[in-house]
C-alpha positions in Angstrom: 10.8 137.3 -27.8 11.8 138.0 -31.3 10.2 135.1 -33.6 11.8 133.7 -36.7 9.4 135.4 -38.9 10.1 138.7 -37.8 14.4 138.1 -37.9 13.4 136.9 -41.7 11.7 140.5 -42.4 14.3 142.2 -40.8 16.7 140.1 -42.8 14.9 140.7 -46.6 14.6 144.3 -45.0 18.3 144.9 -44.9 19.3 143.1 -47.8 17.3 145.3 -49.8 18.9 148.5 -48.3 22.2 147.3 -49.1 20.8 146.1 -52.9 19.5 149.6 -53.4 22.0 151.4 -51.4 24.6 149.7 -53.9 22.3 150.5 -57.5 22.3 154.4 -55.6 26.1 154.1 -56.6 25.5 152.1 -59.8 22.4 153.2 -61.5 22.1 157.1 -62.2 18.5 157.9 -63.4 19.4 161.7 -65.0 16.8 164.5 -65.4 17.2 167.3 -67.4 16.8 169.8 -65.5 15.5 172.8 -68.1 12.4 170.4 -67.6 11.5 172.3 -64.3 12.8 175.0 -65.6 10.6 175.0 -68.4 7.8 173.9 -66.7 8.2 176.6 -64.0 7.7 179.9 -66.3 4.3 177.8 -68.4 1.6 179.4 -66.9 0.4 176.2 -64.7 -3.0 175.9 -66.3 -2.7 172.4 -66.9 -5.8 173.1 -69.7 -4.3 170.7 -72.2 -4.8 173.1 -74.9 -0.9 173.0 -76.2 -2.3 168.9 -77.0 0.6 168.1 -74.3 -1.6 166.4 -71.1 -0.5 169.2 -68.7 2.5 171.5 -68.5 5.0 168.7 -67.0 4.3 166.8 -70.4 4.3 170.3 -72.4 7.7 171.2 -70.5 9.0 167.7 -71.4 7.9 168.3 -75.4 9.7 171.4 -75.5 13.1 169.5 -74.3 12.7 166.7 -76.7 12.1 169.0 -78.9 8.5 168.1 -80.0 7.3 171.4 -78.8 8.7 175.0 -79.3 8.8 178.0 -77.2 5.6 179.2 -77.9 4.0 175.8 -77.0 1.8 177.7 -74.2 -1.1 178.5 -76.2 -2.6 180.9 -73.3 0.9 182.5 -72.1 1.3 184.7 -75.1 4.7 186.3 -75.9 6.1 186.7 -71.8 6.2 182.9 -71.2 7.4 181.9 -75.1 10.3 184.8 -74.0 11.0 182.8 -71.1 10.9 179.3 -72.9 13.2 180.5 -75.0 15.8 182.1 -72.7 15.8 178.5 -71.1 16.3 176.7 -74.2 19.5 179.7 -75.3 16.7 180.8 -78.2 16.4 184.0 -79.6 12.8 184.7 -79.5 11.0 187.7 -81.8 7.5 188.6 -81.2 4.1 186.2 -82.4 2.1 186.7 -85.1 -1.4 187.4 -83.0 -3.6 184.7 -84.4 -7.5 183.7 -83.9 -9.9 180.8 -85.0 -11.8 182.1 -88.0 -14.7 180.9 -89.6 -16.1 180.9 -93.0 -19.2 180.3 -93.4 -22.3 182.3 -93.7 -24.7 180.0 -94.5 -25.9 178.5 -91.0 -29.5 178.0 -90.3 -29.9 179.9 -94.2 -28.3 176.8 -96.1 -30.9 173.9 -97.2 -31.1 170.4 -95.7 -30.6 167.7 -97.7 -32.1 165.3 -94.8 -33.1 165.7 -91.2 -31.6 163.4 -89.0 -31.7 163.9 -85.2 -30.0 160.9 -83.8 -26.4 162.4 -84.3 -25.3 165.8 -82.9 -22.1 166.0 -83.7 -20.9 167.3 -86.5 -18.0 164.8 -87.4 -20.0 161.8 -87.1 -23.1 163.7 -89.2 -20.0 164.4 -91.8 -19.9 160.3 -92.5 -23.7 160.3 -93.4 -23.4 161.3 -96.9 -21.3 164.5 -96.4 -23.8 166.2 -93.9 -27.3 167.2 -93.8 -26.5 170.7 -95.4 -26.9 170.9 -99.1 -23.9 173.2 -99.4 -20.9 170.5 -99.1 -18.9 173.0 -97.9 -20.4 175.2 -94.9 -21.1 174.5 -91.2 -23.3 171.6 -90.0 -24.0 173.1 -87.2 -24.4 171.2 -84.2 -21.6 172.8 -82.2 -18.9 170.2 -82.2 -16.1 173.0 -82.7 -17.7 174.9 -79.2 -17.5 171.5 -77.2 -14.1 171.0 -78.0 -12.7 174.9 -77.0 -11.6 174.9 -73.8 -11.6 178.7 -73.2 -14.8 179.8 -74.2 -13.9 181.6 -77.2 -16.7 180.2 -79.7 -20.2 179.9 -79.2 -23.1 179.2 -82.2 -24.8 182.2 -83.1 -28.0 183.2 -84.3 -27.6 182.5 -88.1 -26.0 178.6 -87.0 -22.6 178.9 -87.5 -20.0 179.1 -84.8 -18.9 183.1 -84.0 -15.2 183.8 -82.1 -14.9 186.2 -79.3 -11.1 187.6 -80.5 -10.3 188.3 -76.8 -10.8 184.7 -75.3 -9.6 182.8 -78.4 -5.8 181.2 -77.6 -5.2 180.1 -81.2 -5.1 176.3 -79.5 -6.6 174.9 -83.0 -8.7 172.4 -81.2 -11.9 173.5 -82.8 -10.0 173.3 -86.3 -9.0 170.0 -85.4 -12.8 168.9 -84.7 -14.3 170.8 -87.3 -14.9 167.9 -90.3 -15.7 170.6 -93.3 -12.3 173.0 -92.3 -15.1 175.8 -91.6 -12.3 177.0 -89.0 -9.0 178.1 -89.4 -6.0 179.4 -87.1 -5.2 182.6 -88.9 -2.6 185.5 -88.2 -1.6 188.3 -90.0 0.6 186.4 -92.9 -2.4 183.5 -93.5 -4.4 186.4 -94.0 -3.0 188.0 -96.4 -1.1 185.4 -98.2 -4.2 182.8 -98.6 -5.2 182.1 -101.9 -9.2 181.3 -102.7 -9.8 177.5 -102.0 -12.7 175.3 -103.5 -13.3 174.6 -99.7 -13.6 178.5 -99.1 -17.5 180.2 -98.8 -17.0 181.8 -101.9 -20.2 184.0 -103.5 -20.4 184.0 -106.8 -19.3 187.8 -106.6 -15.9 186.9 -104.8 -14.9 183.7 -107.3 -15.1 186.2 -110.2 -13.2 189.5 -108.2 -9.4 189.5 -110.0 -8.3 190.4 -106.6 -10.1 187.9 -104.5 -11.4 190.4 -102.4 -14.0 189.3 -99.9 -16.5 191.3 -100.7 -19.4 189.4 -98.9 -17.4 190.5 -95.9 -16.8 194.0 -96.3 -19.8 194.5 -97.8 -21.8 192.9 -94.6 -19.1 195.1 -92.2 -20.2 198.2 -94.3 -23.8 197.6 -93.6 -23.0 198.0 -90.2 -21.4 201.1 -90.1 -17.7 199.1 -89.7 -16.3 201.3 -92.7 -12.9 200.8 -90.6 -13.2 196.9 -90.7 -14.3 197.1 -94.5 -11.2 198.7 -95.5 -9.1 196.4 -93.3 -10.8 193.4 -95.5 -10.0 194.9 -98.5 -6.7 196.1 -98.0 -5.7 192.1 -97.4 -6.1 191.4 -101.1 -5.8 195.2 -102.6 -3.8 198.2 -101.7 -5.4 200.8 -103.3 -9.2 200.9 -102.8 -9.3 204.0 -103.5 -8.2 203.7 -107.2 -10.1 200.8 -107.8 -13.4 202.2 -106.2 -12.6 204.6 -109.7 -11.3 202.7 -112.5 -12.5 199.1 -111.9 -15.2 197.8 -114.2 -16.0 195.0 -111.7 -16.3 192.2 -113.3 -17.8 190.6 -110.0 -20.9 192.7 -110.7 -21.8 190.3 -113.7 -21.2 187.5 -111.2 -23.9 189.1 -108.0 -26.5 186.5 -107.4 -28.9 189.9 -107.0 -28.6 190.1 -111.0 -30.7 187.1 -111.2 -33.4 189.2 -109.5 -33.4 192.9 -110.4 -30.1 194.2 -111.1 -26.5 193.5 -109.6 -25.4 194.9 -106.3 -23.1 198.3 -106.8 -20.0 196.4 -105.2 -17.8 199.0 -106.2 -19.4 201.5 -105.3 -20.1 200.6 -102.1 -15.9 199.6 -102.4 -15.6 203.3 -103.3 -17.2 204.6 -100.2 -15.6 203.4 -97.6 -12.4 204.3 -99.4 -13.9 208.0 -100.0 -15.5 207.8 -96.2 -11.4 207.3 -95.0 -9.7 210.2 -97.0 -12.3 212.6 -96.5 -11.7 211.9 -92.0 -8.4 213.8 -92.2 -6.7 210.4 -90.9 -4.9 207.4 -92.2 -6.1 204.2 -90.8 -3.0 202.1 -89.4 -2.2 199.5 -91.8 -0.4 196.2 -89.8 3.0 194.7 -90.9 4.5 192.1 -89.2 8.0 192.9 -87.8 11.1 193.6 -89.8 13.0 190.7 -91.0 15.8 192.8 -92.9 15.2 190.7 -96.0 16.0 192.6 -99.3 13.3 192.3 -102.8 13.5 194.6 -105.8 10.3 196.0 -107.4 10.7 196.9 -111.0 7.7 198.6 -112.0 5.9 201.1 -110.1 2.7 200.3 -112.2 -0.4 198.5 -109.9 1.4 195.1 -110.0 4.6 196.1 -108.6 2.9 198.5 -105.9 0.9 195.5 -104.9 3.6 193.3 -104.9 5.7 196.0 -102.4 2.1 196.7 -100.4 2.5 193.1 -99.8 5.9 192.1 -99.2 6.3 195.0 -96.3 2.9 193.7 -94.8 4.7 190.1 -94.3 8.2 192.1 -92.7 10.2 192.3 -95.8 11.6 195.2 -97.3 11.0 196.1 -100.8 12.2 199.0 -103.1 10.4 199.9 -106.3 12.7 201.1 -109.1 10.3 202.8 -111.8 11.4 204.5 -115.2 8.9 207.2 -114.8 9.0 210.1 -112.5 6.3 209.2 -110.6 4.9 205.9 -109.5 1.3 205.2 -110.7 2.3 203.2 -114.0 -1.0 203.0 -116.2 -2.6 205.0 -113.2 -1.0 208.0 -113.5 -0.1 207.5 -117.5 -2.8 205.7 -118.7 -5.9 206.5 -116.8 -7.2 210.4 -117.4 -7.8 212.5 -114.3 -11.8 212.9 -115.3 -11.6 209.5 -114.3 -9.2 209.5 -111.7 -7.5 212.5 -110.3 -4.0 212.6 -109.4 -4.0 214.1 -106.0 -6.3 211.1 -105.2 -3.3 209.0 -105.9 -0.5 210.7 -105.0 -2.7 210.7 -101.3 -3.1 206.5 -101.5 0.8 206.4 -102.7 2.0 208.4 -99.8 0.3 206.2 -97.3 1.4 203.3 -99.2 5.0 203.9 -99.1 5.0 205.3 -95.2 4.9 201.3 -94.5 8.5 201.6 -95.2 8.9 201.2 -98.7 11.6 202.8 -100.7 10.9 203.9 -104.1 13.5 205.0 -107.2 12.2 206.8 -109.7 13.5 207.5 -113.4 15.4 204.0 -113.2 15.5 202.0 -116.1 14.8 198.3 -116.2 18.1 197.0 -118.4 20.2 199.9 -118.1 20.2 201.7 -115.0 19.5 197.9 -113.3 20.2 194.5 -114.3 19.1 191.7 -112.7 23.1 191.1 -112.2 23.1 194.7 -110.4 20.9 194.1 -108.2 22.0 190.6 -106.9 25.0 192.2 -106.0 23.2 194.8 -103.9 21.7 192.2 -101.6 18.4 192.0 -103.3 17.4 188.1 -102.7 14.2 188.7 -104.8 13.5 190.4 -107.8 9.3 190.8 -109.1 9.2 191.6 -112.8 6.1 194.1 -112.9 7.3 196.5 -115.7 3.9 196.6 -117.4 2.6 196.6 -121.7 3.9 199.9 -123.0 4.6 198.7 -126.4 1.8 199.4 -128.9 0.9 197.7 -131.6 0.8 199.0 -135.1 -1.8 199.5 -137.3 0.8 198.1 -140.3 -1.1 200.2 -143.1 0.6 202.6 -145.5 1.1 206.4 -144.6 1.3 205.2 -140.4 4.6 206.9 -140.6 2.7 210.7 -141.3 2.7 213.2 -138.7 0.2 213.6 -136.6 -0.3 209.9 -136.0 0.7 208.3 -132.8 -0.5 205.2 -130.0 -3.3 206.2 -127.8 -0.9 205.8 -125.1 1.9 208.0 -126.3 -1.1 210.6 -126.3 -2.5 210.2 -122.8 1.2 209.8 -121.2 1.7 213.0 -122.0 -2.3 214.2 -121.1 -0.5 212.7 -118.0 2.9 214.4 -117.8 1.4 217.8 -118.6 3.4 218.5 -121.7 2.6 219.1 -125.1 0.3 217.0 -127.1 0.3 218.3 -130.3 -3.3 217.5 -130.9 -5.1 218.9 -134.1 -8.7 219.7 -134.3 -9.9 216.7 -136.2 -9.0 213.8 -134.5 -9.6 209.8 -135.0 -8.8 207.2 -132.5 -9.2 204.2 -133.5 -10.0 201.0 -131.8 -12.5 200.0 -129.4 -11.2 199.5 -125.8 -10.9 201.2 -122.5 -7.6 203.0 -123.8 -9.4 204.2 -127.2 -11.7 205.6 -124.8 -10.1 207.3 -122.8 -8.0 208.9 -125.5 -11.2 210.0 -127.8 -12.5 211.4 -123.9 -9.5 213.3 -123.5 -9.4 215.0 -127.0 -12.5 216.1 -126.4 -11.9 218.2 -122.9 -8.7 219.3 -125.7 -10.7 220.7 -127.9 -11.4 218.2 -130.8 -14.1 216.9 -132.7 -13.5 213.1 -132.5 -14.3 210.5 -134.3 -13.9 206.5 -132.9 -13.2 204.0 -135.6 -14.0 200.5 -134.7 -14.4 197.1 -136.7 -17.1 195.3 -135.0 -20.2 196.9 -133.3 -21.0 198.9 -130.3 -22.2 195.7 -128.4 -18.3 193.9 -129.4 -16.4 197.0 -128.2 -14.5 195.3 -125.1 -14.4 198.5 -123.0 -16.4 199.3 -120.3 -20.2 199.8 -121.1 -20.2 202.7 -118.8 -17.3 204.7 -121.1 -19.3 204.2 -123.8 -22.0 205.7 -123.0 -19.9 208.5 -121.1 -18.2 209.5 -124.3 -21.1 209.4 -126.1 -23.0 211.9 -123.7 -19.0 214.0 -124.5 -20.1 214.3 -128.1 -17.7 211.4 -129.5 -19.0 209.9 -132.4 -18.9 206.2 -133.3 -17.5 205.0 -136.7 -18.9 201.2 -136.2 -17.6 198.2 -138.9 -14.9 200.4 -140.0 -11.1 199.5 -139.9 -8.3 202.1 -141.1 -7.0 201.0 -144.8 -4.7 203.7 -145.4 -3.4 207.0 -144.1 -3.2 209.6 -146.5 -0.4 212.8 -145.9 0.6 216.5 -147.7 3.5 217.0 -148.8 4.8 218.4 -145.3 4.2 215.2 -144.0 1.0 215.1 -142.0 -1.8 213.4 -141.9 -5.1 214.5 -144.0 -7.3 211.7 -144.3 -7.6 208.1 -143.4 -9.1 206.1 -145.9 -11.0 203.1 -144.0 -13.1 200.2 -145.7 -16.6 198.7 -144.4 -17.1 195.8 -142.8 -19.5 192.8 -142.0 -19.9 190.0 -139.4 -19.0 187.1 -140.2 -18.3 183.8 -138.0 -17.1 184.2 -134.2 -13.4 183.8 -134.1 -11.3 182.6 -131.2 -11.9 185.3 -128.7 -15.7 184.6 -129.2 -16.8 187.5 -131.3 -17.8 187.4 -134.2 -15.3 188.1 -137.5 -15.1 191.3 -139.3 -14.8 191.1 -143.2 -14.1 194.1 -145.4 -16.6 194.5 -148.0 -15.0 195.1 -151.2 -15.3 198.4 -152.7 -16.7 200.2 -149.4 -13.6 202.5 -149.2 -14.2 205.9 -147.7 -12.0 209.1 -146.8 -12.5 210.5 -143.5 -10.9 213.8 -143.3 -9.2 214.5 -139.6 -5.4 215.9 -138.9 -4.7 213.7 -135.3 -5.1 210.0 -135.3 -4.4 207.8 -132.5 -4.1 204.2 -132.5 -5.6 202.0 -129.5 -5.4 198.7 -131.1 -3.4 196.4 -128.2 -0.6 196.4 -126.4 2.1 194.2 -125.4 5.4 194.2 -122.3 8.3 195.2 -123.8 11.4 192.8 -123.4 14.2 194.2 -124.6 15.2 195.6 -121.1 15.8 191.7 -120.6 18.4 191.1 -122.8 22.0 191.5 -122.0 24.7 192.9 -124.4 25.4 189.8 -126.3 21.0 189.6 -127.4 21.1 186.6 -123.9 17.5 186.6 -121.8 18.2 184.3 -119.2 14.3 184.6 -118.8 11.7 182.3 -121.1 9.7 184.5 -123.4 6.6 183.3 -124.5 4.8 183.4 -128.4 2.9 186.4 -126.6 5.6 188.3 -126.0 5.3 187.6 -122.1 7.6 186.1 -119.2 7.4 182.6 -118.7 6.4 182.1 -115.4 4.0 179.5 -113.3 0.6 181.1 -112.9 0.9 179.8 -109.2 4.0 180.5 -107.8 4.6 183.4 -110.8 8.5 182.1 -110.6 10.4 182.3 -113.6 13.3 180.1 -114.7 15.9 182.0 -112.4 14.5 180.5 -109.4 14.8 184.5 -107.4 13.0 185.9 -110.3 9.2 186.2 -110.1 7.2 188.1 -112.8 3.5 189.0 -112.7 0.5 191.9 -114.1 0.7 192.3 -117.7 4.0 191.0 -118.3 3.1 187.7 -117.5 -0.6 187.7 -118.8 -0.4 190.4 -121.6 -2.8 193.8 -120.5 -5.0 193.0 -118.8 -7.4 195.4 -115.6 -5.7 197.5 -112.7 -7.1 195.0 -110.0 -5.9 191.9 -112.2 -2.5 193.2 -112.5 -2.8 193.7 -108.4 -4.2 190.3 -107.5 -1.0 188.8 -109.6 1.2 191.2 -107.5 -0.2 190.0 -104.3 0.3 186.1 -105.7 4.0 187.3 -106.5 4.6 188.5 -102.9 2.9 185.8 -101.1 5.0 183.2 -103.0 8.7 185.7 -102.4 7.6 185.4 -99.0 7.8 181.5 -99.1 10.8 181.6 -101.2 12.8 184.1 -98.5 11.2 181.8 -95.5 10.7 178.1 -96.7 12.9 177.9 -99.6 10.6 177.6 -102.1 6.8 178.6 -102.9 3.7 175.9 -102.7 0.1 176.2 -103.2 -3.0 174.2 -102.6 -4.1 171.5 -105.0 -7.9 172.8 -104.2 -7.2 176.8 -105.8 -10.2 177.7 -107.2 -9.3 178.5 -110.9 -12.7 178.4 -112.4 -16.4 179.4 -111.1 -17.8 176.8 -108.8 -20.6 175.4 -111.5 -23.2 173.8 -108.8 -23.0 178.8 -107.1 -24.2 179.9 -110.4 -27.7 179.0 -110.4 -30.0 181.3 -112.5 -33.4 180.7 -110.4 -33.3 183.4 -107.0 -36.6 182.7 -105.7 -38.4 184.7 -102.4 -36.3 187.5 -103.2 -38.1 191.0 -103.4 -36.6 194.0 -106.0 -35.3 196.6 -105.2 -33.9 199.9 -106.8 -29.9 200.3 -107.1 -29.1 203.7 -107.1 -27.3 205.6 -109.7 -24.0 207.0 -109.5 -23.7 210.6 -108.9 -22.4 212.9 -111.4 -20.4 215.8 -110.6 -20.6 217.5 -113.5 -23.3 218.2 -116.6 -22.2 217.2 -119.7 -21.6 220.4 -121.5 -19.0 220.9 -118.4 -17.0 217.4 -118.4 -16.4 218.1 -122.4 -14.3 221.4 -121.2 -12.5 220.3 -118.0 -10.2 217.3 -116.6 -12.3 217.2 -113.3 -13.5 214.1 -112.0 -16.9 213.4 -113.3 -18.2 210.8 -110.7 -18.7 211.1 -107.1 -19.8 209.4 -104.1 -22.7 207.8 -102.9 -24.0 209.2 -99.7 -23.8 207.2 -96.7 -27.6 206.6 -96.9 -27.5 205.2 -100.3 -24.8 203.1 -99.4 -26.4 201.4 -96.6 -29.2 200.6 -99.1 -27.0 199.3 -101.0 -25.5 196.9 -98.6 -28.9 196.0 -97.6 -29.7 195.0 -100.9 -26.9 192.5 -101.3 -28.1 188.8 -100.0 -25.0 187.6 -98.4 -24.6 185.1 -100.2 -22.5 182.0 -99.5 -21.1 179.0 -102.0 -25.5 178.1 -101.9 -27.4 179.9 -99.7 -28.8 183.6 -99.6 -31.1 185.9 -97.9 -35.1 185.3 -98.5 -37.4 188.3 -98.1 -40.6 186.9 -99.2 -42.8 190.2 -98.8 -42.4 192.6 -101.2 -40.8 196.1 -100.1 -39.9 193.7 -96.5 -36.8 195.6 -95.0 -33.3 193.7 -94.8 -33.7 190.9 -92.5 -30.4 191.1 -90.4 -30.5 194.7 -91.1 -32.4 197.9 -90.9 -32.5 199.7 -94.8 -33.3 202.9 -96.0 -35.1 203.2 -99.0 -33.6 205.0 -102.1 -36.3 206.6 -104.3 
């Protein structure tokens, strides 16, 4: 017998199937249904590492649009190809990119306090910045290893966290965690394109490199026999190490924390030999670019800015073209720079590898007539880098300048350069007293000259290179010191026979810092000679610039430079970018390449964002609290000298290069004597003659 209770269940029973059976026909709940899709081709791991809680939640970001195709951060290019056939995406191949730390301070960076009751390193972050006395590096407790969820990081010996390349899946959790931005998600572009940070581990040696180069890490790759690896580091701030490892007169030297103890670690040299150590295997190392993206920037200049600025710009997918005047690329490398210093087969051989990347290069094309800025717009170039170089010379503005026989010091070594006739006499004065009255009082010399090198000031205000000093010197030059030309005196065909010059004094610094010459009255002298070549300063010429009606659509400054940011390096047409001497007057070879690399890493933004951007934390100036004078617990040790090829009497006859190599033994010395230093912290050997501490040494007598 059916009760009443059960006929009212039945009865709410079937009054619900007809309420829901009618809201079947009246409510539609819709689904996309890419949302399977999408989810069907993830890789199922549900590890949360994409930041979505699962693949049905990572599938569902990717429809709404809160996720891309590459949300999968352990699929890799297969599933973001898939993602993107479902979604009606073209898809073009990832960037491969890793966590990467730097810091290598660890367990070697001071405390400030020692407090056990937090280990973790966010919350140790909110107690007065850390325990570490470096406010930048690694606290060290690990947090950044708890939060991976693929075992890519562990902590390693020296107590900062080390990546293992093949697990990391670029899921920027331990970036996320990390409180001092020790860790970073880089690929290729980030790489190459990052600019030093105040947040970076910057030794003192790297802050004061023009080309940002990190040299505690190619240094600390070289020590381990990693020549391969050192190159790759340099090569993502420099093109050419092999030219630099010649002509630079690294200024990060007078920065090396090791000064403070003995004498400064040979970075270049060290530089040079793994350059050396890759030209002298018979094989190119591969060089990675990142794929093709068909966009179009013209090069003018084939000088060390504008072969940076191409090196570069093909590295990030672009394609550049270099128009040059000269024949040859090379700029003050090939023209400037003699082959005793640096031979030309050396960089024709670092050229040719450059511009297999896939740059194109147009020689004997002339900035302002055989290409306009208008010319080239309507050639498809998007970009245009301004790297033409300071070729104009200035004058000595004294009577009888006009006499043959008297020329720039770079109108002589062009043609040293070109091969072709010189018309040097046997009596020859250069005067001036930089790198470029050097090399042109050098170069007389191996042509057969007795040569005399008139400067104002004294030896210790000449601004070239210490080294070339002394090296022309040892050639026989002889130094005319607190001299400066006062007239040229000619014959009557013209040339020059004497220059009268007139003593000077000392007096008060002026505004570059050294200290005033001032004639002394009634000190002039005749100097007989028959060649004189002037090496007083230089300047860009701008001329090219100007259209037909005397119009530069570009902002020249009081120095006779491009306006242009000295960030972004964009001039007032917003496609135009200028850098290297043009932009900062003449300054070194790796200067002028670290401003080409700024130019191409700021194109690269214009071509793909719009417009270029940098960090508010750049570091512009040396970090004060790095340069501290006392190095204690640190042991001395001998830095050995740089092979010379040639004796003296044999460099005074010949154009061969005079300096080699280190050997492989003395370069791992070398390396061992650097103390991998960080923004504070350095190696301690406390026991005199105590090998390397991460790293067995050879001793150099």
């Amino acid at each position: 017998m059916i009760t009443s209770s059960v006929l009212v269940l039945l009865g709410i029973g079937f009054t619900s199937a007809v309420i829901l059976a009618v809201a079947s026909k009246v409510l539609y709940v819709y689904e996309d249904p890419r949302i399977s899709q999408v989810e069907g081709v993830l890789a199922g791991a549900n590890c949360g590492g994409c930041g979505f809680p699962g693949c049905a939640a990572a599938a569902q970001g990717v429809i709404d649009g809160k996720a891309g195709a590459t949300v999968c951060v352990i699929g890799g290019d297969e599933i973001a190809k898939n993602v993107a056939a479902i979604m009606g995406l073209e898809f073009a191949t990832m960037e491969k990119q890793i966590a990467f730390v730097d810091c290598t301070g660890g367990i070697r960076a001071e405390d400030n306090y020692d407090y056990k009751g937090v280990l973790d390193c966010r919350a140790q972050n909110l107690l007065y910045g850390g325990s570490k006395m470096c406010p930048e590096g690694c606290l060290g407790y690990g947090t950044c290893v708890d939060a991976c969820q693929f075992g890519a990081i562990e902590m390693g010996p020296n107590g900062y966290p080390v990546v293992d390349p093949e697990l990391c899946t670029a899921c920027n959790a331990c970036a996320i965690v990390c409180p001092r931005g020790v860790i970073t998600i880089w690929g290729l572009s980030a790489r190459l394109t990052h600019l030093n940070l105040e947040t970076d581990c910057l030794a003192p040696c790297r802050q004061e490199c023009p080309g940002q180069i990190n040299i505690q890490r190619y240094i600390e790759q070289a020590s381990r026999g990693d020549y391969a690896g050192a190159l790759k580091t340099i090569r993502e701030r420099i093109p050419m190490p092999l030219s630099i490892g010649r002509v630079c007169p690294h200024p990060c030297e007078d920065a090396c924390r090791r000064g403070q103890v003995d004498v400064p670690i040979g970075i270049n040299m060290i530089k040079r030999f793994v350059a050396d150590w890759e030209m002298n295997s018979g094989q190119r190392l591969p060089i990675e670019c990142a794929p093709v993206t068909g966009r179009k920037v013209a090069v003018i200049g084939g000088g060390p800015a504008g072969i940076a600025c191409a090196f570069f710009l093909r590295r990030l997918g672009h394609s550049p073209t270099i128009f040059e005047s000269m024949p040859q690329l090379g700029g003050q490398l090939r023209y400037g720079i003699p082959k005793y210093r640096l031979p030309k087969e050396i960089l024709d051989w670092e050229l040719e590898g450059i511009l297999e990347l896939g740059i194109e290069a147009k020689t004997e094309q002339k900035f302002g007539t055989d290409v306009t800025l208008k010319t080239l717009k309507e050639q498809g170039f998007e970009a245009v880098f301004l790297g033409i170089g300071a070729w104009m010379n200035l004058n000595l503005r004294i009577d009888g300048e006009d006499a043959e026989g008297v020329e720039t010091g770079t109108e002589f070594l062009t043609k040293v350069g070109l091969g072709i006739e010189t018309g040097i006499g046997k009596k020859v004065v250069v005067v001036g007293g930089g790198n470029t009255a050097i090399d042109a009082a050098r170069s007389s010399v191996r042509l057969g000259a007795h040569v005399t090198l008139m400067y104002r000031r004294t030896r210790d205000e000449m601004p070239a290179n210490a080294e070339e000093i002394i090296g022309a010197e040892e050639e026989t030059v002889n130094y005319l010191l607190l001299a400066s030309p006062n007239k040229i005196i000619k014959d009557e065909n013209g040339r020059v026979t004497h220059l009268e010059y007139i003593k000077m004094e000392l007096g008060e610094p002026d505004a570059s810092g050294r200290r005033s010459p001032i004639p002394i009255d009634g000190s002039e002298t005749l100097l007989e000679c028959d060649t004189i070549y002037t090496a007083i300063g230089q300047k860009p010429e701008l001329s090219c610039l100007y259209d037909e009606s005397g119009v530069c659509e570009l902002e020249e400054t009081r120095w006779r430079t491009i306006g242009a940011d000295p960030d972004t390096m964009q001039t007032a047409l917003p496609h135009v970018f200028a850098g290297g001497d043009m932009r900062i007057g003449p300054s070194l070879v790796i200067t002028a390449m670290g401003e080409g690399r700024k130019a191409a890493r700021s194109i690269h933004q214009y071509l793909t964002e719009g417009t270029p951007h940098y960090s508010s934390r750049l570091q512009r100036d040396l970090i004060p609290y790095t340069m501290f004078t006392h190095v204690p617990d640190v042991s001395t040790r001998k830095r050995p000298d740089m092979p010379h090829l040639l004796e003296c009497d044999e460099r005074t006859c010949t154009f061969k290069e005079i300096e080699g190599t280190l050997t492989e033994a003395e370069t791992k010395h070398e390396t061992c004597r650097c103390l991998r230093c960080g923004l504070t912290c350095y190696n301690r050997d406390r026991d005199e003659g105590q090998e390397c501490e991460l790293h067995e040494c050879v001793e150099v007598p």
